[in-house]
C-alpha distance (Angstrom), angle and dihedral (degrees) to the residues before:
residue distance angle dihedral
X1 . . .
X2 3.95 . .
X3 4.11 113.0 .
X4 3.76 90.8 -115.8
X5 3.94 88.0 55.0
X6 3.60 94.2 51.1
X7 3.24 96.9 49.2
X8 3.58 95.0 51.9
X9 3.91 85.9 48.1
X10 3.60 93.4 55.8
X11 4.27 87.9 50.8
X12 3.54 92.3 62.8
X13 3.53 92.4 38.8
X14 3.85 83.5 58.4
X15 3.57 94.4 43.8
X16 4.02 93.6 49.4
X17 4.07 89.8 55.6
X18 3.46 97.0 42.5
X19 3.67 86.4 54.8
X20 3.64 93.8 46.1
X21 3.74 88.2 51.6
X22 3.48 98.4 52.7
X23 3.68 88.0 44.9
X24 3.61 84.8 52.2
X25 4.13 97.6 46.0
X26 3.78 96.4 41.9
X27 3.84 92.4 62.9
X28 3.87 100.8 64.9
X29 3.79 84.5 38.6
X30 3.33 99.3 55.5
X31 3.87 88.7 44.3
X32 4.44 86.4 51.9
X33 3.38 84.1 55.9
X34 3.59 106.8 50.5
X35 3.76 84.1 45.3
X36 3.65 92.5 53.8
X37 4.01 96.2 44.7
X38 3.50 96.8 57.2
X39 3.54 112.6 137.6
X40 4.27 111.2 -124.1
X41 4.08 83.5 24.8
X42 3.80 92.9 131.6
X43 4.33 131.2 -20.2
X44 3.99 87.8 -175.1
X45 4.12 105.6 114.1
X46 4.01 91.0 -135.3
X47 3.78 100.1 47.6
X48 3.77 90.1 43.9
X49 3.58 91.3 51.3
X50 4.13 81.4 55.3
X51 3.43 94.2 46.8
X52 3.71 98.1 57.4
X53 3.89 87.5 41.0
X54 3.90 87.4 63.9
X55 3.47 99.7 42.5
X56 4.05 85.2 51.0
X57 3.68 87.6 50.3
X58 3.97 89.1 55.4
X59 3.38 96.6 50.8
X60 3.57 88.1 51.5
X61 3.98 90.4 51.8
X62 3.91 86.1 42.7
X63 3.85 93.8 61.8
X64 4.09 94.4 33.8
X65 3.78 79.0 59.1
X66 3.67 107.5 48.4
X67 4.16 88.6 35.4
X68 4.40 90.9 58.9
X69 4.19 86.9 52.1
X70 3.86 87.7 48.1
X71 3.98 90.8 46.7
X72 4.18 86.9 45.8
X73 4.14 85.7 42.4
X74 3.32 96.2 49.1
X75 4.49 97.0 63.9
X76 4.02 86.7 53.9
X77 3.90 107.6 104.7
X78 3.71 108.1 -100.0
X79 3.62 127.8 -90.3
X80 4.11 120.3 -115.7
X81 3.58 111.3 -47.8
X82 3.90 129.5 -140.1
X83 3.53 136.4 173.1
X84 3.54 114.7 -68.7
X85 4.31 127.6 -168.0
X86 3.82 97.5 -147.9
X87 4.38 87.3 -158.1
X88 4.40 77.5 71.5
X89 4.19 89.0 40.1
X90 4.21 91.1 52.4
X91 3.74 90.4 43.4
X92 4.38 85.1 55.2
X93 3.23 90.9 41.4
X94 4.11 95.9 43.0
X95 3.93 84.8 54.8
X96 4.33 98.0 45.6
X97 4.21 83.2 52.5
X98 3.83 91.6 49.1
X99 4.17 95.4 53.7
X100 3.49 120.8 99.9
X101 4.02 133.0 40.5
X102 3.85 100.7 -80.8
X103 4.28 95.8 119.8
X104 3.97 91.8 -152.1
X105 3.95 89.9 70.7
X106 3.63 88.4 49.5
X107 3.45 104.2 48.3
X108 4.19 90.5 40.7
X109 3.85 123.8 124.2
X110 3.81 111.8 -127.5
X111 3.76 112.3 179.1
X112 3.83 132.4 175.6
X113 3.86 113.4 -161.9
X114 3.81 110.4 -161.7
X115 3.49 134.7 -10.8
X116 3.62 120.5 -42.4
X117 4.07 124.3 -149.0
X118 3.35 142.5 -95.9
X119 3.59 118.5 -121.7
X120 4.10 149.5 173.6
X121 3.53 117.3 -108.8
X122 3.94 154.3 77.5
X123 3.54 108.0 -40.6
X124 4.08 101.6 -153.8
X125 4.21 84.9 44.4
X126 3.59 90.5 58.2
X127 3.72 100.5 38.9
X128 3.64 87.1 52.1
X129 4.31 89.6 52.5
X130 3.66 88.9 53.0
X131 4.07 95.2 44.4
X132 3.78 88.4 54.2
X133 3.73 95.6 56.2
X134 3.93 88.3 36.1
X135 3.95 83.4 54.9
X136 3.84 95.0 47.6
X137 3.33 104.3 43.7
X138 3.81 92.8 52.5
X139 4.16 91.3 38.4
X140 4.08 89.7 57.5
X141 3.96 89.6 48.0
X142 3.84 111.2 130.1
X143 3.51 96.1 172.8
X144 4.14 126.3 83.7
X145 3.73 90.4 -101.8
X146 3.54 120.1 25.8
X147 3.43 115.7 -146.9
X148 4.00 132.2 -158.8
X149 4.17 116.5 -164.1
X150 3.59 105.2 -160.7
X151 4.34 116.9 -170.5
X152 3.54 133.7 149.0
X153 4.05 134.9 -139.6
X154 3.71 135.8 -170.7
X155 4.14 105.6 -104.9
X156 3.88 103.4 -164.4
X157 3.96 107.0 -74.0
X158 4.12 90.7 -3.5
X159 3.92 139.1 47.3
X160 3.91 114.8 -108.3
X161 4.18 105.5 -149.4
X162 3.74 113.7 -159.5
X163 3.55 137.6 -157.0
X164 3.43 114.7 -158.3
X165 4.02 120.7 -170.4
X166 3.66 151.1 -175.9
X167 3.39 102.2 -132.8
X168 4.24 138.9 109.2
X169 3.95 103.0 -76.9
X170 2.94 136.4 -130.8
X171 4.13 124.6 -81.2
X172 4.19 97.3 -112.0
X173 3.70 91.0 -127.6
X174 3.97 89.0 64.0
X175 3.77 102.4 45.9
X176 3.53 87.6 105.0
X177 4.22 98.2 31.4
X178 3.46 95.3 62.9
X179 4.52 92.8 62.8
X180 4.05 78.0 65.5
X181 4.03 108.3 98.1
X182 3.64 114.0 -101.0
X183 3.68 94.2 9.3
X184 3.63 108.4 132.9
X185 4.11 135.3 164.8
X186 4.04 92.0 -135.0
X187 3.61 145.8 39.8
X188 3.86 106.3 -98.9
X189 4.06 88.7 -126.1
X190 4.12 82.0 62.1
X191 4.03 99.8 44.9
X192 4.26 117.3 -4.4
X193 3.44 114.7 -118.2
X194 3.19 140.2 139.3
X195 4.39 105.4 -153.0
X196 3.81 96.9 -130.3
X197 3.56 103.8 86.1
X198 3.78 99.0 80.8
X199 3.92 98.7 37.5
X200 3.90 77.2 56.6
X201 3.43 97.1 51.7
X202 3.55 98.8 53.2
X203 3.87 94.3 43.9
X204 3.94 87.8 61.4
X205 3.49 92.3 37.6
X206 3.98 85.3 57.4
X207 3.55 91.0 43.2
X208 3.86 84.0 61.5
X209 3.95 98.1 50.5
X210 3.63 92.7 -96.3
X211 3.62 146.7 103.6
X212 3.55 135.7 -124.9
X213 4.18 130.7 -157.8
X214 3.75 150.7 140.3
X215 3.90 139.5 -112.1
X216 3.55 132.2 -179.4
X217 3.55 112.3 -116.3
X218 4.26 124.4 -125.3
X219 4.01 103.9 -89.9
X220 3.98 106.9 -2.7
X221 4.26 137.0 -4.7
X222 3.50 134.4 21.5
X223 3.81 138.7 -73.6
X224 3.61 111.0 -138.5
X225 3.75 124.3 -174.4
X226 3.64 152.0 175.8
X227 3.48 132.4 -157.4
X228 4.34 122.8 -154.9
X229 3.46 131.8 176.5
X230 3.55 117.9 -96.1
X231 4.11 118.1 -112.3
């Protein structure tokens, strides 16, 4: 077996056990968590208080989960690729930010300015590249409002997509430190994360050909951006 086949082998082999082990870790979880929602479970003030600090602590363990099979998903060579219009990917990833209760996603600013491209690749990668910088720029947000510019620009033989954001930077001497898994600026208590997302991103936006990377912006928030080939 050639090196490049092996190693390929031993990807999927990767990918299959991570799978199983999710597969695996989400059933007693799911069963804690049932447990724990129970309706009549407890009416005392400090084991309620608990109680909704361990359900919070499984939904943290639910997403570290599911984020470490994306990470391991995300080195396998990509599946068939298509031509994609990235003004439809935005709009899917817009909506995946928005779900849930957290009233900051909600009450975000997401703007495209212009036209953006139309390129070839995996549709559900992608969608998940742009959600992750969706996600961050609105997570880091300081302000009321937190606001995401999104616009795109040819970059020599490729198209360079940037987010632009409101939010607290990044310190310059971790622009590159924080596309390392589990590297993250803050305690998770102070702003939830859980420090795979970008290392994700810029695997599959490798995968595609591309690059992916940060920059503060002039005044306040971050710039981040990713570069495809053009079709």
């Amino acid at each position: 077996m050639e090196a490049k086949d092996f190693a390929l082998e031993r990807m999927r082999a990767c990918s299959e056990f991570a799978h199983s082990a999710r597969h695996e870790l989400m059933t007693p979880i799911s069963a804690l968590t049932m447990l724990l929602s129970a309706d009549g479970l407890s009416h005392d003030s400090g084991e309620s208080s608990l109680q909704e600090q361990s359900l919070a602590a499984l939904q943290r363990i639910t997403r570290l989960v599911r984020s470490c099979v994306d990470y391991v998903d995300s080195d396998l060579p990509l599946p068939s690729l298509a031509t994609v219009d990235c003004n439809e990917l935005i709009a899917e990833a817009e909506a995946l930010v928005r779900q849930g209760s957290d009233a900051k996603f909600a009450r975000a600013t997401i703007e495209v300015r212009g036209n953006l491209p139309r390129l070839k690749g995996h549709a559900p990668s992608l969608c998940r590249v742009f959600a992750a910088l969706l996600d961050n720029g609105i997570r880091y947000s300081q302000e009321a409002t937190a606001q995401v510019l999104v616009a795109a620009a040819v970059d020599g033989d490729g198209w360079r997509i940037e987010f632009a954001d409101n939010g607290i930077g990044v310190e310059e001497s971790k622009l590159e430190a924080v596309f390392s898994p589990f590297q993250r600026q803050h305690a998770y208590d102070a702003i939830p994360g859980i420090g795979l997302s970008l290392a994700t991103a810029r695997r599959i936006a490798r995968r595609h050909g591309g690059d992916l990377g940060l920059r503060n912006r002039a005044g306040s928030g971050v710039i981040a951006w990713v570069r495809l080939p053009r079709i």
